[in-house]
C-alpha positions as CSV (number, residue, x, y, z in Angstrom):
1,X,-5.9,3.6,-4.1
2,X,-4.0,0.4,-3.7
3,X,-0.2,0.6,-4.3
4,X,1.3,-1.4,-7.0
5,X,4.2,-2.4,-4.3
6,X,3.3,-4.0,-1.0
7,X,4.3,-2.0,1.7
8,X,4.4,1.3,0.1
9,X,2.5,4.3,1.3
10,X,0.2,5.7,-0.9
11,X,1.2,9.6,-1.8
12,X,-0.8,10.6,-4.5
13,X,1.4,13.2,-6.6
14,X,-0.9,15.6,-9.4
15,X,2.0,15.4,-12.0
16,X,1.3,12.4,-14.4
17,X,-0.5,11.9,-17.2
18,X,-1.1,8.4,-20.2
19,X,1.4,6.9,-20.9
20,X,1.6,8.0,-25.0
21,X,1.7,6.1,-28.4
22,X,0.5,2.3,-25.9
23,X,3.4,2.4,-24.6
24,X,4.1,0.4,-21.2
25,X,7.1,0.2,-19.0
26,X,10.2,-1.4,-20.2
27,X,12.9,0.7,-18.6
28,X,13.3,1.5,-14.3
29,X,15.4,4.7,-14.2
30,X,17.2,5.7,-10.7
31,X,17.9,8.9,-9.8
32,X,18.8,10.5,-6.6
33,X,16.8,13.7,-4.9
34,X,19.2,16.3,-4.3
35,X,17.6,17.4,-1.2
36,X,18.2,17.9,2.1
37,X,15.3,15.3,3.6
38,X,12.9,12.8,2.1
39,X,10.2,14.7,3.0
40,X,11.4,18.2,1.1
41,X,11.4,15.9,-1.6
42,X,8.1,13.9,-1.1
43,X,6.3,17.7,-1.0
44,X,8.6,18.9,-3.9
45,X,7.6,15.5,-6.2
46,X,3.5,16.3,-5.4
47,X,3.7,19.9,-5.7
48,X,1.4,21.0,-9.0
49,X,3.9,23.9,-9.6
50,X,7.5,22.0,-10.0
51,X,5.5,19.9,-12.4
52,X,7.8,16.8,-11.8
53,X,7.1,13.4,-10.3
54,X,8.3,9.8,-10.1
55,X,6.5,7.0,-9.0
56,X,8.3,6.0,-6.3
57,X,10.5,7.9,-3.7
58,X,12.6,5.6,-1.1
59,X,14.1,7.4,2.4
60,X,17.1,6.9,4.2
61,X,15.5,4.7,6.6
62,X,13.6,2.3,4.0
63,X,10.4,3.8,4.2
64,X,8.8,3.5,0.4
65,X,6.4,5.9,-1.0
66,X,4.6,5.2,-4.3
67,X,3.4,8.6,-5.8
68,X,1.8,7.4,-9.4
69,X,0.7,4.1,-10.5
70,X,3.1,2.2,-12.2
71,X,0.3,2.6,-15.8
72,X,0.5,6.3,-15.7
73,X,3.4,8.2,-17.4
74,X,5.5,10.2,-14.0
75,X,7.6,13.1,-14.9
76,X,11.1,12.1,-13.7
77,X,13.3,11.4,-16.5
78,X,13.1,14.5,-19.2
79,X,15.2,15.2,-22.3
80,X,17.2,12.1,-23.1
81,X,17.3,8.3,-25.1
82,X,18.0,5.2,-24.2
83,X,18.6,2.3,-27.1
84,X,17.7,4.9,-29.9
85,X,14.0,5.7,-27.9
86,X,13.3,9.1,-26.8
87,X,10.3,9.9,-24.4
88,X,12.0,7.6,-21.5
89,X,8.9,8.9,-19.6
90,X,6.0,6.9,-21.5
91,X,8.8,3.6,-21.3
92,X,9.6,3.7,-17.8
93,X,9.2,3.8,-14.2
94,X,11.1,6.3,-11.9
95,X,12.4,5.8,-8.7
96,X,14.0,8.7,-6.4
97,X,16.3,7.8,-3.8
98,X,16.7,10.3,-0.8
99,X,20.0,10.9,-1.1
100,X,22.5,14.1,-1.6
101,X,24.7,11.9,-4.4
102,X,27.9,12.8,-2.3
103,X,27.2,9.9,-0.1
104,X,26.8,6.5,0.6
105,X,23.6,4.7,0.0
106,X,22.0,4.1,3.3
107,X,21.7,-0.3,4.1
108,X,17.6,0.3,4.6
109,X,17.1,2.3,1.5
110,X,19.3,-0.3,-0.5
111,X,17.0,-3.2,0.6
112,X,13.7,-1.3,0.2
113,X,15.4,-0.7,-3.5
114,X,16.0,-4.4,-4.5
115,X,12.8,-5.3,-3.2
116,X,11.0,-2.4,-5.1
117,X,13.1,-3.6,-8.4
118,X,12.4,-6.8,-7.8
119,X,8.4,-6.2,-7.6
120,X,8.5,-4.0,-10.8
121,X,10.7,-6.8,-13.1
122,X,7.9,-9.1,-12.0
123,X,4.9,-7.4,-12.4
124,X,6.3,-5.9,-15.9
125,X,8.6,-8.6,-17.6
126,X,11.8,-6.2,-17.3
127,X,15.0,-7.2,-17.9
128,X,18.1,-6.6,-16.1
129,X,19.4,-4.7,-18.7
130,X,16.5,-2.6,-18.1
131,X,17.2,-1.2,-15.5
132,X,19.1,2.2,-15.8
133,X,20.5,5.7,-14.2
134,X,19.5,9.4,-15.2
135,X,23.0,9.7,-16.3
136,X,22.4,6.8,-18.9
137,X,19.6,8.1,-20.6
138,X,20.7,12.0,-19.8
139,X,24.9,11.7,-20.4
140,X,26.3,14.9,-19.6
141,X,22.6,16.6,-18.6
142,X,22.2,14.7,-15.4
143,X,25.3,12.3,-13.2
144,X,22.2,10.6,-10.6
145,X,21.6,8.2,-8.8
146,X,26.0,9.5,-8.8
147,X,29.6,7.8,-8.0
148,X,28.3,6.8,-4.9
149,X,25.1,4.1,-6.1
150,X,25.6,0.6,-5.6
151,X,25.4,-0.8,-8.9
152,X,27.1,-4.2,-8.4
153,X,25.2,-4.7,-5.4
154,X,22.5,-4.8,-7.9
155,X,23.9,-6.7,-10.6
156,X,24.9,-10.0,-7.9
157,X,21.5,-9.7,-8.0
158,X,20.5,-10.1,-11.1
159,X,18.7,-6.9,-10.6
160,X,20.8,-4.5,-13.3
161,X,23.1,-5.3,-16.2
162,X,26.8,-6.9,-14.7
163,X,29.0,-5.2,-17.4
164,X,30.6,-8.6,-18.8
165,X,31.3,-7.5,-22.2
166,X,33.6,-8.4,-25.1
167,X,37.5,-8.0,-24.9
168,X,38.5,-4.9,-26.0
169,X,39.6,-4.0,-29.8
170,X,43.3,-2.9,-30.0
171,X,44.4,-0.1,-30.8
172,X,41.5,1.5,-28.7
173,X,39.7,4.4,-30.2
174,X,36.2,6.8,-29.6
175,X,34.7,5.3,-33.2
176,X,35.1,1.7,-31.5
177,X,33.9,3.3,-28.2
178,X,30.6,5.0,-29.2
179,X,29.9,1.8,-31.3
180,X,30.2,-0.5,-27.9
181,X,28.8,2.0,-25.8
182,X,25.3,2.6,-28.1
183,X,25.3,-1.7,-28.4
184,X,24.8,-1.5,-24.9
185,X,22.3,1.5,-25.0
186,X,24.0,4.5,-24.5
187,X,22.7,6.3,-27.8
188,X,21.7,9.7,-26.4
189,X,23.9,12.6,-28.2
190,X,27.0,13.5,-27.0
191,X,30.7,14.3,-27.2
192,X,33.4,11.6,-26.7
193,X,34.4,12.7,-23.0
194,X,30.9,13.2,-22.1
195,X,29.7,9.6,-23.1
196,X,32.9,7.9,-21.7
197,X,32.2,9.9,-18.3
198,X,28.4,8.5,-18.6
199,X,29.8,5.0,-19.2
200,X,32.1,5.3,-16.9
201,X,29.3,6.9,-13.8
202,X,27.6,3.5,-14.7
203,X,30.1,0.9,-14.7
204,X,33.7,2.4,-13.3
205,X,33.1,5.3,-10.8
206,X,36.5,5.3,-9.9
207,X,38.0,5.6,-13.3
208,X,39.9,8.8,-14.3
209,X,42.4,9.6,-17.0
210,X,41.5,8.7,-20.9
211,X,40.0,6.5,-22.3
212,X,41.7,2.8,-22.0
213,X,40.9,-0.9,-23.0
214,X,39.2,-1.3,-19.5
215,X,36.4,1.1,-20.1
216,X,35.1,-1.2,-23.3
217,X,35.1,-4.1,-20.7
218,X,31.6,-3.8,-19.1
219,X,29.7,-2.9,-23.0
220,X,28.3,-5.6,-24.8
């Protein structure tokens, strides 16, 4: 089979199925691997038994593999919502990143990524906005692709969302919060500090303490 992406090596995995209900791809999640080399993860991703999959998988050094066509339905993303729409699955394509998520995102696998999301918004009319971490759609359930992801790297890009949002309301409060933070697709349930931490994994890695006027500033 041909690869939807030029330049990736085909790796057939058994773990997909149709996409359900017509559905086609609106949403790229990220996620990181977990595991100790790309390859552990490559076997892991096609192994029948672990019954998960994504449809792509990018190493350390840039090499890309695609495991699924981009029509079929992988089995990356699980349990979770994104802008009030469960079964992230049948709306979206996964990409794993080889990667521990206590480090650095390697130069190589960062430039095989932007050209992969590049590819994918063109060949399926996705918008920036569309473009999204397990940790978004999964708050408190999964924290990949992690702290350490690039994300404004992507959004100079004009390949993810670049968190200009409204001023803040004053005083500051978690009603005015979860109302920001679902505007901006962050609907999956969950309690205050786990949706602030979700928000925060996205847009403010670095931000500790409670919740403040700067953590409304990236929500729409």
């Amino acid at each position: 089979m041909t690869p939807d992406q030029p330049g990736a090596i085909w790796h057939p995995s058994p773990n997909f199925g149709p996409r359900r209900d017509g559905l086609t791809p609106s949403l790229i999640v990220l996620h990181y691997t977990a595991m100790e080399t790309a390859e552990a993860a490559l076997e892991r991703l096609c192994d029948p038994v672990a019954e998960v999959s994504a449809h792509y998988l990018i190493g350390a050094d840039g090499t890309l593999w695609q495991m699924v066509a981009e029509d079929c339905r992988a089995w990356h993303a699980g349990a979770g919502e994104w802008a009030g729409q469960e079964d992230i699955n049948s709306r979206s394509i996964g990409i794993e990143l080889d990667n521990l998520g206590s480090h650095p995102f390697s130069e190589p696998q960062m430039a095989a990524l932007e050209a992969l999301i590049r590819g994918i918004m063109q060949r399926r009319d996705i918008p920036p906005a569309g473009v999204i971490g397990h940790s978004c759609m999964a708050p408190g359930r999964k924290c990949d692709p992690g702290p350490r992801f690039d994300w404004a790297r992507l959004a100079r890009q004009g390949l993810a969302a670049d968190g200009a949002g409204s001023p803040p309301p004053q005083p500051v409060t978690f009603p005015d919060f979860r109302e920001a933070a679902a505007a901006a697709g962050f609907t999956a349930p969950a309690d205050d500090e786990t949706l602030l931490a979700a928000v925060r994994l996205r847009f403010r890695p670095w931000a500790s303490g409670p919740l403040s006027a700067e953590d409304f500033l990236p929500l729409a």
